[in-house]
C-alpha positions in Angstrom: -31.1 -12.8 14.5 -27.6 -11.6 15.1 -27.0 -11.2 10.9 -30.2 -9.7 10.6 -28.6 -7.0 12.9 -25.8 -6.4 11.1 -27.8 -6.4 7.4 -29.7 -3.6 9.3 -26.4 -1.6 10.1 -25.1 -1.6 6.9 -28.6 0.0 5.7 -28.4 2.1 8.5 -25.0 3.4 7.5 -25.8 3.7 3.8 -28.9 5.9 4.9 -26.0 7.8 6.9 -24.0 8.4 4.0 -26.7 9.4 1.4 -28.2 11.9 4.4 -24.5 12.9 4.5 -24.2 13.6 0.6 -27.1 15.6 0.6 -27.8 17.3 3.4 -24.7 19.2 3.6 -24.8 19.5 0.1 -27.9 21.7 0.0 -25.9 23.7 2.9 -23.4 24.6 0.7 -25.4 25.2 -2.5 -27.4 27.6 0.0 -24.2 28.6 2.2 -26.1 27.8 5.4 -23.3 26.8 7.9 -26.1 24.9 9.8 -26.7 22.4 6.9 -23.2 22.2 6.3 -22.2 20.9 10.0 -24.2 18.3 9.6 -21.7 16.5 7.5 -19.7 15.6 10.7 -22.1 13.7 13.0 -23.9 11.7 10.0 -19.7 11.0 9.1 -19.8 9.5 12.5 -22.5 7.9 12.2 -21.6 6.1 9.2 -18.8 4.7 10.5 -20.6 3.6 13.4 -23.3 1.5 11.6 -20.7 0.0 9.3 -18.5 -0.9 12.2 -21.4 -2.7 14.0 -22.3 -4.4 10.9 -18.4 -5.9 10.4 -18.1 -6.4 14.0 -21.6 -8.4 13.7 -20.4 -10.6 10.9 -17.3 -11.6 12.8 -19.6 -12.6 15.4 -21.2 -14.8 13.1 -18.4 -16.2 11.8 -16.9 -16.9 15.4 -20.3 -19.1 16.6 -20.4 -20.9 13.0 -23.5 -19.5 12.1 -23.7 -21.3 8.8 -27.2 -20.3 8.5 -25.2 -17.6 6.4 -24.6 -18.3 3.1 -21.2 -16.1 2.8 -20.0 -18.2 6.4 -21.0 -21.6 5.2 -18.8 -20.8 1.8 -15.7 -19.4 4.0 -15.6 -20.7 7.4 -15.7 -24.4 9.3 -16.4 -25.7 12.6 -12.8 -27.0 13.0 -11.3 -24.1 11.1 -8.8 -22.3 14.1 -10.6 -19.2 16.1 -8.1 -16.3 14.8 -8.6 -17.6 10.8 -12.6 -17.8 11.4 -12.2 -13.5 12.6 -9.8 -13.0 9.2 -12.3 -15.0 7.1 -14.4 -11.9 7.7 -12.5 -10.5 5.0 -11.1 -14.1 3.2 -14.0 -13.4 0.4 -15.6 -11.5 -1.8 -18.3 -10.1 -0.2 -16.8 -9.9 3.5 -13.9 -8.0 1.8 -15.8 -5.8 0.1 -17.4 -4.7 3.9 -14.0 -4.5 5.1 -13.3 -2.0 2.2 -16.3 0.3 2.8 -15.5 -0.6 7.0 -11.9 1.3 5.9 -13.7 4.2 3.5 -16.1 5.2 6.6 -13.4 5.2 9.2 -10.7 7.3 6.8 -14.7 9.8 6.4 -14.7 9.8 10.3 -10.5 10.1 10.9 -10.8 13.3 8.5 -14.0 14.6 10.2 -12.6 14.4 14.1 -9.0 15.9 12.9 -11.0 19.4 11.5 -13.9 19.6 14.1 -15.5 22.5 13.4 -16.0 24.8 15.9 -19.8 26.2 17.5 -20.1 30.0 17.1 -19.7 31.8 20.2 -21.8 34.7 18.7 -23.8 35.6 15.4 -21.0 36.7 13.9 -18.2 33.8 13.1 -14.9 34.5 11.6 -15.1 34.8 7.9 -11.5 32.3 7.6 -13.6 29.9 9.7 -16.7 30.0 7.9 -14.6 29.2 5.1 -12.4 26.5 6.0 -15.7 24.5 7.6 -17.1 24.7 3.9 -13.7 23.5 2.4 -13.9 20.5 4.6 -17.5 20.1 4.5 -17.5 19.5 0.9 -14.6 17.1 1.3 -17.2 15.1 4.1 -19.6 15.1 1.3 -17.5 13.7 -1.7 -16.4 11.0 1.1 -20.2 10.7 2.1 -20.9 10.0 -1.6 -18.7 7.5 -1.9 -19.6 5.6 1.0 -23.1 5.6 -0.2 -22.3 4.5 -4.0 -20.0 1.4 -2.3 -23.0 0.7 0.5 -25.6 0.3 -2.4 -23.0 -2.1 -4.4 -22.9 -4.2 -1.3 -25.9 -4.5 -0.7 -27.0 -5.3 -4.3 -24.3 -7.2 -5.1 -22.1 -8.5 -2.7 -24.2 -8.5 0.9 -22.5 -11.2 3.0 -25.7 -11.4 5.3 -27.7 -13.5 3.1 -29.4 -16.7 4.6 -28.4 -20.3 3.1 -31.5 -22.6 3.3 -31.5 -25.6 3.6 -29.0 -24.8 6.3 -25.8 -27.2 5.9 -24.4 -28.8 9.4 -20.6 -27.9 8.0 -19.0 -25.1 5.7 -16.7 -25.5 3.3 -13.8 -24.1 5.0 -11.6 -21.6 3.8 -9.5 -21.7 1.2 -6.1 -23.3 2.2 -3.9 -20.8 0.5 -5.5 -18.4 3.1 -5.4 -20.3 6.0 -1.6 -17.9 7.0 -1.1 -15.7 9.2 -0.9 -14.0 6.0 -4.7 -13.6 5.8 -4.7 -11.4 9.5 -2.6 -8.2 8.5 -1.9 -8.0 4.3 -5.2 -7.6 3.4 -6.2 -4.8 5.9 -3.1 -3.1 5.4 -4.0 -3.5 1.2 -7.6 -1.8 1.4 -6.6 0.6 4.1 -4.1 2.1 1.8 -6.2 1.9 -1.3 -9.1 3.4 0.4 -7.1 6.1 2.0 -6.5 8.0 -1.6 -9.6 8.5 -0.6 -9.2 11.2 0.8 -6.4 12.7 -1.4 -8.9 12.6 -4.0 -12.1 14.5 -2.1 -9.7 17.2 -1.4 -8.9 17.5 -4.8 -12.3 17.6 -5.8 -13.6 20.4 -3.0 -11.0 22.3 -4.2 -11.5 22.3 -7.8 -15.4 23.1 -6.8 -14.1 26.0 -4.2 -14.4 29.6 -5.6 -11.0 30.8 -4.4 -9.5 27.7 -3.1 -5.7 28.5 -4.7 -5.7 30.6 -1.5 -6.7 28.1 1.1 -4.1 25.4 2.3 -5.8 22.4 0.9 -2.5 21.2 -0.1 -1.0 20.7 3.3 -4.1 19.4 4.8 -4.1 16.6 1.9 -0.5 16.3 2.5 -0.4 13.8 5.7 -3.6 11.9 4.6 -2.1 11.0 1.4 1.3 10.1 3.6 -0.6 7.7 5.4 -2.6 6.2 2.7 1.0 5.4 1.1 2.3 3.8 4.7 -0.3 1.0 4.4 -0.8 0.7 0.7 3.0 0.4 1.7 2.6 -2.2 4.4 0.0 -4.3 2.1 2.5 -4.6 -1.1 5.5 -5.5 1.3 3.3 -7.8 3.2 1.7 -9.6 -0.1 5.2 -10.1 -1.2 6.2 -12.0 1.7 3.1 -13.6 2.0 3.5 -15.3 -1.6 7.2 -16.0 -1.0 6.8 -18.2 2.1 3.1 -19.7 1.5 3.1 -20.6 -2.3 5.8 -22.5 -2.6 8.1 -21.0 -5.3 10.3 -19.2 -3.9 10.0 -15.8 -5.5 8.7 -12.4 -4.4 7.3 -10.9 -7.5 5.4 -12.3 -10.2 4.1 -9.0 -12.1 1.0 -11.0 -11.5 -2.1 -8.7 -12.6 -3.6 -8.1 -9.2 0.1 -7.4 -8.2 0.7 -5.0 -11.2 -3.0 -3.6 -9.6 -1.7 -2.6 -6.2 1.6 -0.9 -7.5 0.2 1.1 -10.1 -1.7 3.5 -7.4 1.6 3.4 -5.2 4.1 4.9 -8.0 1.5 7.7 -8.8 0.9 7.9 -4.9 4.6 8.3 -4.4 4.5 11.1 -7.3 1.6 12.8 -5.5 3.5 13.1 -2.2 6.4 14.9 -4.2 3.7 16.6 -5.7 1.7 17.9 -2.4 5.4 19.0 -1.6 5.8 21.5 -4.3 2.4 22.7 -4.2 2.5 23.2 -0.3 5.3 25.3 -0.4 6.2 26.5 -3.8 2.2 27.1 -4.8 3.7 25.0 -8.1 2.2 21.9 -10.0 -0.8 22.1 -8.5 -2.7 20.8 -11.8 0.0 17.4 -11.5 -1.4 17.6 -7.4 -4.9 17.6 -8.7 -4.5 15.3 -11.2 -2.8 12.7 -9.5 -4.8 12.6 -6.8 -7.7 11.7 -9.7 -5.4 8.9 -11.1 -4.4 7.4 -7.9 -7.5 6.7 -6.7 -9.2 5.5 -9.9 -6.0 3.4 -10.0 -7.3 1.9 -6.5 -10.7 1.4 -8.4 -9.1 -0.2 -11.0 -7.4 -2.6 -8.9 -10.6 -3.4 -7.3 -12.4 -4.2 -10.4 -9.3 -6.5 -11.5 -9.7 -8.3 -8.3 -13.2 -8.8 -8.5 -14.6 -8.9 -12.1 -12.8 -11.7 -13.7 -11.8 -10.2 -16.4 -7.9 -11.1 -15.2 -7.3 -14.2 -14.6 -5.2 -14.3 -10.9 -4.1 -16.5 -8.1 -5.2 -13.2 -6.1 -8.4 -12.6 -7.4 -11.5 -13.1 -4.9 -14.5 -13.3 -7.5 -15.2 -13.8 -11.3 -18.7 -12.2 -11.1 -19.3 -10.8 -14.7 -22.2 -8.6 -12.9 -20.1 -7.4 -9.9 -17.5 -6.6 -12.6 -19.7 -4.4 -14.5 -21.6 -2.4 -11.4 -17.5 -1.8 -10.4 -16.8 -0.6 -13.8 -20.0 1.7 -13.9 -18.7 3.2 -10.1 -15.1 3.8 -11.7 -16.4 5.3 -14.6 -18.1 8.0 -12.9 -15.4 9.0 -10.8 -12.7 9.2 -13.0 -14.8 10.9 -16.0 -17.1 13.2 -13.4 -13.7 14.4 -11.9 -11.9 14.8 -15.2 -14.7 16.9 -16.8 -15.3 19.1 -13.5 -10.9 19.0 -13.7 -11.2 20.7 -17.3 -14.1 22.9 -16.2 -12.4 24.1 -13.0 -8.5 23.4 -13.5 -8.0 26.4 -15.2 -7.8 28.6 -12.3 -4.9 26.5 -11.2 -2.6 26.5 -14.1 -0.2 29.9 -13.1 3.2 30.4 -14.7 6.0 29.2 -11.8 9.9 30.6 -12.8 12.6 28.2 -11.7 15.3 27.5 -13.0 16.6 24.0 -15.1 19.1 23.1 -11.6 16.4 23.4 -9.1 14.3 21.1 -7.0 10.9 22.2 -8.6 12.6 20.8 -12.1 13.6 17.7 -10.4 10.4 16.8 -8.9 8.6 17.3 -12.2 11.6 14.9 -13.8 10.7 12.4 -11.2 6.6 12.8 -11.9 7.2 12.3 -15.3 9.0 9.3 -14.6 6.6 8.0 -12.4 4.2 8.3 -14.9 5.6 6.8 -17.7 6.3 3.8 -15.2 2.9 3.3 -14.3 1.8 3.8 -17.9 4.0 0.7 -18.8 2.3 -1.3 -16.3 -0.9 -0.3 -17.5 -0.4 -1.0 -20.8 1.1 -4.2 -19.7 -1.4 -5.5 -17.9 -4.2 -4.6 -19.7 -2.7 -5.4 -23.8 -3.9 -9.3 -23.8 -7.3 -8.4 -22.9 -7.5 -5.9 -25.5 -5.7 -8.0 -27.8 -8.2 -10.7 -27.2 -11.3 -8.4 -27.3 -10.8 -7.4 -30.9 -10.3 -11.1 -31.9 -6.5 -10.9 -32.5 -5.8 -13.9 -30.6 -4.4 -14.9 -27.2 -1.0 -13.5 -26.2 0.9 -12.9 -22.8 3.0 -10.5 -21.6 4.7 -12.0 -19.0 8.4 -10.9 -16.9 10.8 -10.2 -19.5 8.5 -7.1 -20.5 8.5 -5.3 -17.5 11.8 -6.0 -16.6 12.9 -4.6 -19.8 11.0 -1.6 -19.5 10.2 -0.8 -15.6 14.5 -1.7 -14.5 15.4 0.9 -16.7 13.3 3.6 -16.0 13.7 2.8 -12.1 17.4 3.2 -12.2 16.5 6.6 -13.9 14.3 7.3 -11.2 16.6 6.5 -8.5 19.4 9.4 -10.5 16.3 12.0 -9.8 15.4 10.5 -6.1 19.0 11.4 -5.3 19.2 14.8 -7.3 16.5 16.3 -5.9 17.5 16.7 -2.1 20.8 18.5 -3.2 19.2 21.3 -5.1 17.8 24.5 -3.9 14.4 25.6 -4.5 13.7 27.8 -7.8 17.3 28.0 -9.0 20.7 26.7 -8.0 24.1 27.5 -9.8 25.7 24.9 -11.4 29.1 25.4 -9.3 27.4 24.8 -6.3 25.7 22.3 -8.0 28.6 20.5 -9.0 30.1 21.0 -5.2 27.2 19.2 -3.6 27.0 16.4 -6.2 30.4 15.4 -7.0 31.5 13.5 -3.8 28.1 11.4 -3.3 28.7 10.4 -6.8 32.5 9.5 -7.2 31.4 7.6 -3.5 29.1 5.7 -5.3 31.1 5.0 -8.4 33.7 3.4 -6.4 32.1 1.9 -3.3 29.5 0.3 -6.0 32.4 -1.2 -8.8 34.3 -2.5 -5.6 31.2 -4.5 -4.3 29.8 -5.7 -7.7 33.1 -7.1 -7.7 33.0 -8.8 -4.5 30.3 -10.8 -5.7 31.5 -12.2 -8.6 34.3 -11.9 -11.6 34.0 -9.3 -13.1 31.2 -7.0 -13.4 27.8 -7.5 -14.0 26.3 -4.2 -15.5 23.1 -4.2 -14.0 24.5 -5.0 -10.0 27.1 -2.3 -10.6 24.5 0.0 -11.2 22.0 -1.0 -8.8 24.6 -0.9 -6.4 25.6 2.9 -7.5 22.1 3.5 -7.2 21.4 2.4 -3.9 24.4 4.3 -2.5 23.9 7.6 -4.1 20.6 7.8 -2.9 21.6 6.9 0.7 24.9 9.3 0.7 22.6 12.5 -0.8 19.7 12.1 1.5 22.1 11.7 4.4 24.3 14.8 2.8 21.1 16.5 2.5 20.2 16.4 6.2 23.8 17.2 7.1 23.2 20.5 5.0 19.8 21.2 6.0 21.1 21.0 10.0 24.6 22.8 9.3 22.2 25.8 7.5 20.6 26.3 11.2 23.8 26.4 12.9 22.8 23.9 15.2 21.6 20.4 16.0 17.3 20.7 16.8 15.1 17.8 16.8 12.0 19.7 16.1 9.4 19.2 13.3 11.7 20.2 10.7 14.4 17.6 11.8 11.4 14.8 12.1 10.4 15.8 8.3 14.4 15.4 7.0 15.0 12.7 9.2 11.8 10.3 7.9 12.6 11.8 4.4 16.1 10.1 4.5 14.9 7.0 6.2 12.2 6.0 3.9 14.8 6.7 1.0 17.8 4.3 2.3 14.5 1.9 2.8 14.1 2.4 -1.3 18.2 2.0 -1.6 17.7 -1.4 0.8 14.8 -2.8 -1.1 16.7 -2.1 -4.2 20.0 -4.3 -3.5 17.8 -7.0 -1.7 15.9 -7.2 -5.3 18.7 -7.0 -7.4 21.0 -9.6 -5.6 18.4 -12.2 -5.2 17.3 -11.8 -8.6 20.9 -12.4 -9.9 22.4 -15.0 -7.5 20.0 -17.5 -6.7 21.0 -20.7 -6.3 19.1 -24.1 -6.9 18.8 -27.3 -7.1 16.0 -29.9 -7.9 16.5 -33.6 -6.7 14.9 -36.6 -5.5 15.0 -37.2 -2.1 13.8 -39.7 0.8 14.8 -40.9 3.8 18.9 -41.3 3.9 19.8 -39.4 1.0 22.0 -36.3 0.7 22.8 -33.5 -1.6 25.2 -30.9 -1.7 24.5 -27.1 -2.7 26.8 -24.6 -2.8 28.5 -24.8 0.9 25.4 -26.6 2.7 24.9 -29.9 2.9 21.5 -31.4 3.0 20.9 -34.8 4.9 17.2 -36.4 4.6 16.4 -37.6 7.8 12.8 -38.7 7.8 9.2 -38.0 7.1 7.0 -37.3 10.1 3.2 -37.6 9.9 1.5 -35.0 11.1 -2.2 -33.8 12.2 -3.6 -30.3 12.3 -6.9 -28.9 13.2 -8.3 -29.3 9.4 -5.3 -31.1 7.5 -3.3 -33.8 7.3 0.7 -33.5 6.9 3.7 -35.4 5.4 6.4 -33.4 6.7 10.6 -33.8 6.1 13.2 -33.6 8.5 16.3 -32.5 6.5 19.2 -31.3 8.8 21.2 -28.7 7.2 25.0 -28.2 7.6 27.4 -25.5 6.6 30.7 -27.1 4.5 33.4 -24.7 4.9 36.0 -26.9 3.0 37.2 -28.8 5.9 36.1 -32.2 6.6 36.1 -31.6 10.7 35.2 -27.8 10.2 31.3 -28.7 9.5 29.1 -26.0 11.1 25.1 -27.7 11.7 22.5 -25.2 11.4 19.9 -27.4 12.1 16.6 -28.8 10.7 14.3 -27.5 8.2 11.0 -29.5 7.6 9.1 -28.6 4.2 5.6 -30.1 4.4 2.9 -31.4 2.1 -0.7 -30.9 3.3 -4.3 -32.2 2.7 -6.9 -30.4 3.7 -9.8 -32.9 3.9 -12.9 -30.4 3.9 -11.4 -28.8 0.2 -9.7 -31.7 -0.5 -6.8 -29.7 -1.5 -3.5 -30.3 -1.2 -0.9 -27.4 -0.7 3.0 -27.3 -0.3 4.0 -25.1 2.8 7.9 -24.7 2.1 10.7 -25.0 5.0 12.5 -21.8 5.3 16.1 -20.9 7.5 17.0 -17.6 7.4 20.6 -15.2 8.0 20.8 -11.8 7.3 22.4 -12.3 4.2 20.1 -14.9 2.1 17.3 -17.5 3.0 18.1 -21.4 2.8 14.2 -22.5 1.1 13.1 -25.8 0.5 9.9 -27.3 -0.8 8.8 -30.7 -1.0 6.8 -31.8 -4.2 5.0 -34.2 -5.2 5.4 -37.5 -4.0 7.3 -40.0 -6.4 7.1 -43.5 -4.5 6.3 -44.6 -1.2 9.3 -43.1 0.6 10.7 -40.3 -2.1 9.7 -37.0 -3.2 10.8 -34.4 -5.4 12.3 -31.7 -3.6 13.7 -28.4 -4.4 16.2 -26.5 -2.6 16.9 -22.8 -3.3 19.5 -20.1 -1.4 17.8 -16.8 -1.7 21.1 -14.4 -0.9 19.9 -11.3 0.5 15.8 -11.3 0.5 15.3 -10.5 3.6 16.5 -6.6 3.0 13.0 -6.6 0.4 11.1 -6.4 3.3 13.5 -4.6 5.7 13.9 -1.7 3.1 10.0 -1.9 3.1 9.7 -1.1 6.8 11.8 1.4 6.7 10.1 2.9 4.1 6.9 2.5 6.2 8.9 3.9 9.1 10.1 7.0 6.9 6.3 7.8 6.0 5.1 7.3 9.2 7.2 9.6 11.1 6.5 12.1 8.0 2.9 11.6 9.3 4.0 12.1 13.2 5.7 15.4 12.2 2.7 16.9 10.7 0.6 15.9 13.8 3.1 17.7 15.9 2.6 20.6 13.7 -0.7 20.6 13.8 -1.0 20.7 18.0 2.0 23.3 17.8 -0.3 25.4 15.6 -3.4 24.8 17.8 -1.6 25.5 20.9 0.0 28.4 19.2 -3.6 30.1 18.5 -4.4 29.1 21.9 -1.4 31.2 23.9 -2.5 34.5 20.5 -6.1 34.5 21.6 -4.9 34.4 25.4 -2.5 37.5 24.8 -5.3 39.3 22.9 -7.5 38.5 25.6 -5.1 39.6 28.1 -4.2 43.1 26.5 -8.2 43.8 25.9 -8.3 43.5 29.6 -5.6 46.0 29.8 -7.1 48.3 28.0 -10.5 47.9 29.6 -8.9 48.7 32.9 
């Protein structure tokens, strides 16, 4: 009965959504207010429905109803509570609710932000009036998306169907899920796809606005699009880790396609931030605003048809449904053409001659825009080639590391130049002595602090640290010169909005300069060693010592365990000056339901690098092969990343604080006005 219910939500919330794409809809073709305000309460209700029916799947899955085909595929009886809740989204089709879950609650987020307000009178403001319709139409794009998604669920991917006859055990879920992994990167992925979202319905209600250059679309886009990047942020950070510790080869990237999918909409969702920026508050690139708010979320699309078509081959991917693959491709291709063409119609009235000068920041963000898209371009292309290749019967080819490296390193480090260029310059024009005054100690800083660590890591110099390391630093020392400028201009020390904006500005770039060294050092100094090991044996890499103690059978709630004891000790050249850091134990499961078996790696880890060890496959009765990696400096991958996040989300805070200032603000106006009518009455 219970996923009966929730099949009955999810129709209720796709009737929702289509009311709420039409309805309102009407209102504006007929500029009835009346039909227009209808957009918020069916946006509510929306959300609603689809949150009973997610809500009543995880229900299911938590009492084993295997009655349902998509729980009896994904779940087991002895499968641990909290992985039964995140198999709700451990599929295809569960995921897919969980992605129109996140599309209805970003509808109903941007709905409760701009309430409208009920006329007082017959007569409402004409700004008002005006500003409802903006974000009515923006309720309505939303709505339509919702509905389009709602009908591809329930076509194509419903996870309510019934399984008859009904088994008396599932199949489990897959083991390479079974992480904590599975609770948090997954939401934090399709929350941060889905959130373009919204970048993208304001771009399209205001290329279908009569006069929109003049209404602030831009800034109310701004903080959406901010937080769309936090958690598309979160997800890629998260992923990353994820595959390092659970899949047993040590690395963090793998320019894997689904990967490649997930990055592609955060460069051109970092350019659109920059972008929002200039159009905010120099009324410049507005056509690049527009555009990439298209392109990032057709980017999101496209990662969501490489996940779940097939037509990549992935350890990521969740489906290889030719006919899911095609009703996703159909959904993309109406976006992205329908928005281009009404782009071409309408995005004339945007494109306005804007003066500045070659130093200035406006020249600098475009720089870094065209960088960005070049970058994602080369990812695209990258990606996508073998399938090409193969579809016109060339053959089968691969473009695997060496080709992004070659291509994406380069233009990052050019990146970087512009990232810390662009904080230093004033707007429209700057002269190149004060120029020159601001840039030249941040650089010669960099130069030297960056040759004198390069060197501290090994002989000589190895071009690509130095200049990583140059990299990292002069983006730190401008963004922190650049907050010491902004705060000596006002004469005095505030911590108001303007400081919150600067500040998360300069955190979330000394995240990028932390990310950047934690890449390039593990990438360049890793250690390792492969051996074969077993109970009293020893080997010795680099200044740790590794001592084979024994193998401990273990059992878990759905898999069996060989694990190894191998006690780790620090070798600082003297025999008696041995420092034990204690025991790692690698394991080698069996999960008896899948019959799979999967290798969850041993990790210690400092501040500076990550001891990792992974036992293989077994070689006799009491040896296995086991490999052994130090992984200096990995860790600041994912500490740069939060940072990042942290930098973005107090971006995000400050423009909430804005927000209530402003509303508080119109609050005390309308007071005085009140108080002087008053006045004058009396």
């Amino acid at each position: 009965m219970i996923p009966e219910v929730g099949h009955y939500a999810l129709i209720l919330g796709c009737v929702f959504a289509v009311l709420g794409g039409t309805i309102p809809l009407y209102g504006l073709i007929k500029k009835d207010p009346y039909l227009i305000r209808y957009a918020w309460p069916l946006s509510y209700g929306a959300f609603f429905a689809i949150s009973s029916s997610i809500v009543l799947l995880g229900y299911s899955f938590a009492v084993d109803d295997f009655s349902v085909a998509y729980i009896a595929h994904h779940s087991n009886s002895q499968l641990p509570q909290v992985f039964k809740i995140a198999a709700v989204w451990g599929g295809h089709e569960g995921s897919f609710l969980f992605w129109l879950f996140s599309l209805a609650g970003w509808s109903a987020a941007v709905a409760f932000v701009y309430q409208y307000k009920a006329p007082s009178g017959v007569n409402q403001p004409e700004k008002q009036v005006q500003h409802e319709a903006f974000i009515g139409r923006v309720l309505v794009v939303l709505s339509l998306l919702i509905a389009a998604f709602s009908l591809f669920t329930l076509f194509t991917s419903n996870p309510f169907l019934r399984l008859l006859p009904i088994p008396m055990e599932g199949r489990d879920l897959n083991p390479m899920l079974q992480d904590v992994g599975l609770i948090f990167h997954p939401p934090m992925l399709y929350l941060g796809y889905v959130g373009f979202a919204v970048s993208f319905a304001f771009a399209i209600a205001a290329l279908t606005t009569s006069g929109s250059s003049e209404l602030p679309w831009a800034g109310w886009s701004r903080p959406w699009a901010l937080a769309a990047w936090v958690f598309l942020t979160g997800g890629i950070s998260l992923g990353s880790w994820w595959a390092y510790y659970e899949l047993g080869w040590g690395g963090w990237w793998f320019w894997d396609p689904v990967e490649n999918a997930s990055l592609m909409p955060w460069l051109t969702g970092t350019a659109l931030l920059h972008s929002l920026i200039m159009t905010e508050k120099r009324n410049a690139l507005t056509s690049w605003t527009l555009l990439l708010s298209i392109f990032t979320f057709s980017l999101s699309l496209l990662g969501t048809f490489i996940v779940r078509s097939g037509v990549l081959t992935s350890v990521h991917a969740f489906a290889v449904d030719p006919t899911r693959g095609v009703a996703l491709l159909s959904i993309l291709g109406v976006v992205l053409l329908s928005s281009l063409a009404l782009f071409a119609l309408r995005g004339g009235q945007y494109i306005k001659p804007v003066r500045f000068g070659f130093l200035s920041r406006e020249a600098a963000f475009l720089a870094g825009n065209s960088l960005f898209a070049v970058a994602t371009l080369t990812i695209l292309l990258g990606t996508f080639y073998p399938m090409i290749f193969q579809a016109f019967g060339l053959g089968n080819i691969s473009v695997g590391a060496p080709y992004f490296n070659s291509l994406f390193v380069p233009l990052s480090f050019v990146i970087f130049a512009f990232m810390g260029l662009a904080p230093l310059i004033k707007w429209k024009n700057a002269t190149s002595d004060n120029f020159i005054m601001r840039v030249i100690a941040p650089f010669s800083a960099s130069v030297v602090i960056g040759v004198a660590l390069s060197v501290m890591f090994e002989r000589g110099i190895n071009l690509v640290v130095c200049v990583a390391f140059i990299m990292a630093l002069w983006v730190t020392l401008t963004s922190l010169q650049a907050l010491y400028f902004d705060q000596k201009s006002r004469k005095n020390w505030r911590f108001d909005s303007q400081f919150c904006r600067q500040f998360a500005m300069v955190t979330a770039h000394i995240g990028v300069a932390v990310a950047l060294v934690g890449a390039t050092l593990v990438s360049y100094y890793v250690e390792e060693t492969n051996n074969r090991m077993g109970p009293g044996s020893q080997l010795v890499l680099g200044d740790y010592q590794f001592d084979y103690q024994e193998t401990e059978l273990l059992i878990g709630p759905n898999y069996t365990a060989e694990q190894a004891n191998i006690a780790v000790t620090r070798i600082n050249g003297v025999e008696n000056d041995a420092e034990n850091i204690g025991f790692i134990k690698p394991q080698r499961r069996h999960y008896t339901v899948r019959t799979m078996n999967m290798s969850e790696p041993g990790i210690h880890w400092f501040w500076k690098g990550d001891i990792y060890i992974t036992l293989g496959d077994k070689i006799n009765k009491t040896d296995y092969a086991v490999r052994i990696q130090y992984k200096p400096y990995v860790r600041w991958l994912w500490i740069g990343s939060l940072l990042m996040m942290l930098g973005g989300a107090m971006a995000v805070l400050a423009r909430i604080r804005i927000m209530v200032m402003t509303k508080k603000q119109q609050r005390q106006c309308q007071e005085a006005k009140l108080t002087s009518t008053i006045i004058m009455w009396k």
